[in-house]
N, C-alpha and C positions, 0 to 999 in steps of 0.2 A: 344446490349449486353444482353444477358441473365442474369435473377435477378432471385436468388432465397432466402428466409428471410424467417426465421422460426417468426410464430408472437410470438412478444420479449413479449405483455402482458401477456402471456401464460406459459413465463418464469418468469418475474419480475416486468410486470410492472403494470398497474392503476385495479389490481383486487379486490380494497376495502381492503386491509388490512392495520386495523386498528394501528395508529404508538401509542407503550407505551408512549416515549415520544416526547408527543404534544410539550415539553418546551425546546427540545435539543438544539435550540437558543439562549434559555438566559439561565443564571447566576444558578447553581442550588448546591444543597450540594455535600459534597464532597463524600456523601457514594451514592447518589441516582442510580449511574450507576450499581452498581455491585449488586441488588434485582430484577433490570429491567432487566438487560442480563440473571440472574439466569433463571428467570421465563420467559422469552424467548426460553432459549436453553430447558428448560423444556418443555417448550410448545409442541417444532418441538419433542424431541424426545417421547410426551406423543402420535405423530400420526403416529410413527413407529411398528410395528410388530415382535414379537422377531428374525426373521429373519434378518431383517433391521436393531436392535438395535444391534447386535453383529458383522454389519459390521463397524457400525456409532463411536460404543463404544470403547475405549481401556484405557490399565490403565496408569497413570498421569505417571509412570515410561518408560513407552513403550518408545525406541526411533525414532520410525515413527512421535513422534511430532518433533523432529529435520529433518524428511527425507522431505524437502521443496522445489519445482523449480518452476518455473515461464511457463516454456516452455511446448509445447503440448506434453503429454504423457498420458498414463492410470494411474489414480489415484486408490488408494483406499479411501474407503468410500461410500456413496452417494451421486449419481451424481442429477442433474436437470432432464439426462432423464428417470430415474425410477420413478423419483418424483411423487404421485400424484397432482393435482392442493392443496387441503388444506395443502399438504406435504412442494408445495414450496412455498405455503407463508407463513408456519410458518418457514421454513427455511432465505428466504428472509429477514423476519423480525427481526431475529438475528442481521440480519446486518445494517437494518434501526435503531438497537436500538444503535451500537457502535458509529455509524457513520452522521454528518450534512447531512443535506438534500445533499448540495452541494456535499459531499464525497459519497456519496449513486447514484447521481445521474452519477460521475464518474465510479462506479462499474456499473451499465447497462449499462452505454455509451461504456466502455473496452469490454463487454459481448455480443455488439452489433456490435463493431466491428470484430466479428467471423463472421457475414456476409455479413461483405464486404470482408474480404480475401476469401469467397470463392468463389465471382464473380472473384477475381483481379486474381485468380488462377484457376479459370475455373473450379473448383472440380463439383461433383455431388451433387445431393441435398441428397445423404444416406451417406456424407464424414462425416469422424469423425476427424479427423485433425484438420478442423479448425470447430469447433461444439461447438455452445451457449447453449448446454444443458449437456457440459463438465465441467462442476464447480460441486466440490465434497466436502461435510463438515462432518467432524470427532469430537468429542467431546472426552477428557481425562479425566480420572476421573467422577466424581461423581455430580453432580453440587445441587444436594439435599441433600450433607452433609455439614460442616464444611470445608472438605479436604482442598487442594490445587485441583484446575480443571483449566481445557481449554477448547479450539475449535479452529477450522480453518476449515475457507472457501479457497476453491484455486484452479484454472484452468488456462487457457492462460491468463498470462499479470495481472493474479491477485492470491495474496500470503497474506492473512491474518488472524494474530495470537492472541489472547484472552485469558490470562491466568490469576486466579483469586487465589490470597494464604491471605487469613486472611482480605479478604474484599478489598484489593489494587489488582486493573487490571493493567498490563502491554500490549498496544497493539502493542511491536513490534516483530522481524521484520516485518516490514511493504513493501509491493511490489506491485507499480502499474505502468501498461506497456500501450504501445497505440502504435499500426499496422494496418493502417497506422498513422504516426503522423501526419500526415494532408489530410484528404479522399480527392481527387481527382477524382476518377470515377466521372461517371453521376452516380449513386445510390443516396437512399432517402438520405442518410447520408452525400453529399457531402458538402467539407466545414468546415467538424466536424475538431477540434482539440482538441478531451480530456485532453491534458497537455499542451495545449497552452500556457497557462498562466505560468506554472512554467519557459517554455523555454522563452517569451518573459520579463519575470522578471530579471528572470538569466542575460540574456543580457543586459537589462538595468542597472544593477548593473557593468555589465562588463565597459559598455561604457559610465558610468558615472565616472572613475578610471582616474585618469592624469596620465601621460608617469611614472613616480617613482612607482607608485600602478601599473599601469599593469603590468610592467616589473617583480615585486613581484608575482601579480595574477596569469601569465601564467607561467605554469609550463613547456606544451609543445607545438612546433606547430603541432602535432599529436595528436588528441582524441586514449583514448585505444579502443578495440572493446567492449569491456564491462565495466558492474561497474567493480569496485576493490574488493567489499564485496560478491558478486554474489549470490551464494544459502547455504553459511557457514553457519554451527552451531553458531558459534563465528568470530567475523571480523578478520583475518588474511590478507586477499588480501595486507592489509597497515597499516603500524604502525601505531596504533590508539592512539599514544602517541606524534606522530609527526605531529606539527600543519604547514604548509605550504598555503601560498597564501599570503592573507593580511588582517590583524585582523581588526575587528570592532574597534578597540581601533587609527587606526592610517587610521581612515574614517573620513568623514566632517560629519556632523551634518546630510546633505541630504542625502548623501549614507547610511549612518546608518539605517536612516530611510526606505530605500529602502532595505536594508540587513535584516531588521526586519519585513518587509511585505513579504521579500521573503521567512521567514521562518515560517513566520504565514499562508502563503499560503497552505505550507504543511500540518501543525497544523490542520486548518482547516478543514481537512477531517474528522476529528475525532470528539464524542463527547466534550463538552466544559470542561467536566470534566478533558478528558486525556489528554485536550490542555491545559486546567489551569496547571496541574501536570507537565506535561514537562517543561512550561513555568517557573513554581516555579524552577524549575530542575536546568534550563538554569541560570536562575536569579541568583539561590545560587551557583554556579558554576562559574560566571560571563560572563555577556551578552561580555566582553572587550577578553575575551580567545576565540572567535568565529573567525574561519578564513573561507573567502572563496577562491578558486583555481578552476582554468578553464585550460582548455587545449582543444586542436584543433581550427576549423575553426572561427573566430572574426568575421563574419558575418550572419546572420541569412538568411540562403539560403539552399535551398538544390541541391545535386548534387555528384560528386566523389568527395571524400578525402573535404567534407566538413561537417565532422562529428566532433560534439563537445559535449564536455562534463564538468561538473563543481560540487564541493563538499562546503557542509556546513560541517565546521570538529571542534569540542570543546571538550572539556575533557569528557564529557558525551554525544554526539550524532554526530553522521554521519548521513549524507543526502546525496543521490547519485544522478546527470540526467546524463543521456546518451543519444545523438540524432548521433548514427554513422553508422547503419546497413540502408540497402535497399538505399542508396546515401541519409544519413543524416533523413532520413523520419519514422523513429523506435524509437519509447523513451521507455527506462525504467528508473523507481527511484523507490527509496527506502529510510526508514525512520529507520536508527535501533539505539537503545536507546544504549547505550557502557558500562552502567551500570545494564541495568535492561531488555535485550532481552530475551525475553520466563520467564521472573521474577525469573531466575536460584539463584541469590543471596537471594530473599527471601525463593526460595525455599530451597535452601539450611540450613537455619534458619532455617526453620521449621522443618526438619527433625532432625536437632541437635537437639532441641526444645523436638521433638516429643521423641525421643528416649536415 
């Protein structure tokens, strides 16, 4: 079988670019992220050209910061392939600063699975369909003043939002996909499962439930074909007031504990800063109003009509997986805040505020 793989260092990976921070590990203040992303997004856009910066740049009002999908299509902004090398690693670096190691190294892993779809799909090595140098990043507003600003990075399978009003960042909605969910080819990649770990979580949580909790859990024996939130502005797909499955409050002591890794899983992608902040979120909100709900296949397999899917749903955040496209082997999720996506409400403040 013919292979062809654009080399991914070239896009994202070991070119010495140096991470602001070394400490995104541990424990750190709670203003430290949002001077480090500033001076970041600064950075990429100080080695743009005014041609570049007026495609890159738009105002914080614009609503192309609401215009978001997940799926292959031409973007605006700038992409990977215009990039020059110092362009994409200060672009790249934007996103090592948001993001743990471990959620960083998911965004290349998703970015590198564009070249295995285009073995699995026979395409040409000049295809731009499935193209790892299709990730396009926008910046809103201003990010050298006071304002309210943003950014979003976003290409196939990845959809990520950044918005900063009065020193508090919000990073959702959040969107990360994996095609194949488990590489199969003979290619370098074989083996790979990017979101492995949320689907083997999920399940554990599932098949940890006694006959009275499941019956609750499952909502249906059909997975839907997609999330329910999709690429909305605002969560409609589902009453986001309507908790269904079965709450943290009526788990053992064990499942909880696994309900709370599974959602730290997610967390994790993210700086510690925006995992503390939601966590505070979650906490004050009560960890007991958490339900999770599953629907489709109870087993972890792939195959026809063995597609499944499952929701973390509480008064403040949705969490979405989907594993139901290509016979079960497709995942997307998504992480969106109920109170504070794109940081509409504070922004909203502000402008009262301002005016």
């Amino acid at each position: 079988m013919r292979i062809f793989l654009v080399p991914l260092f070239l896009l994202i990976g070991c070119t010495g670019v140096s991470r602001p921070d070394s400490a995104n590990e541990r424990g750190v203040q709670k203003d430290d992220l949002n001077p480090q992303m500033t001076r970041a997004v600064s950075t990429f856009l100080n080695t743009l050209n005014a041609e570049q910066k007026a495609e890159v740049v738009h105002p914080m009002a614009d609503t192309l910061r609401y215009n978001w999908h997940f799926i292959p299509r031409e973007r605006l902004g700038f992409n990977l392939k215009r990039m020059s090398e110092p362009q994409r690693q200060a672009a790249m670096n934007m996103v090592e600063v948001v993001m743990t190691d471990k959620g960083y190294q998911k965004i290349k892993d998703i970015i590198d699975l564009e070249n295995v779809l285009r073995v699995l799909e026979n395409r040409p090595p000049n295809d731009t369909r499935r193209d790892p140098e299709n990730y396009a990043f926008l910046v809103f507003g201003d990010p050298a003043t006071k304002d309210p600003w943003g950014w979003r990075m976003e290409g196939h399978h990845i959809s990520i939002h950044y918005t900063s009003v009065g020193g508090h960042i919000s990073f959702t909605p959040s969107f990360l996909g994996s095609n194949p969910g488990h590489v199969l080819l003979d290619v370098p990649q074989k083996g790979k499962r990017v979101l492995g770990e949320e689907e083997d979580m999920g399940y554990e949580l599932l098949n940890s439930l006694d006959a009275d909790q499941s019956k609750r859990a499952i909502l249906a024996p059909k997975a839907p074909y997609e999330i329910f939130s999709v690429n909305q502005r605002q969560v409609t797909g589902l009453d986001k007031d309507k908790f269904e499955g079965v709450s943290m409050k009526d788990m053992t002591a064990a499942q909880q504990r696994i309900f709370k890794n599974l959602i730290a899983l997610y967390l994790d992608r993210y700086h510690v800063t925006l995992k503390n902040q939601q966590m505070k979120q979650l906490e004050k909100a009560g960890m007991d109003n958490l339900y999770f709900a599953w629907m489709g296949d109870t087993k972890l397999e792939m195959g026809k009509d063995k597609g499944h899917y499952y929701r973390i749903h509480g008064p403040t955040i949705l969490i979405e997986f989907d594993n139901t496209q290509n016979d079960a082997n497709h995942i997307h999720t998504v992480v969106r805040d109920l109170t504070d996506d794109f940081s509409e409400d504070l922004l909203k403040a502000h402008y009262a505020k301002s005016h």
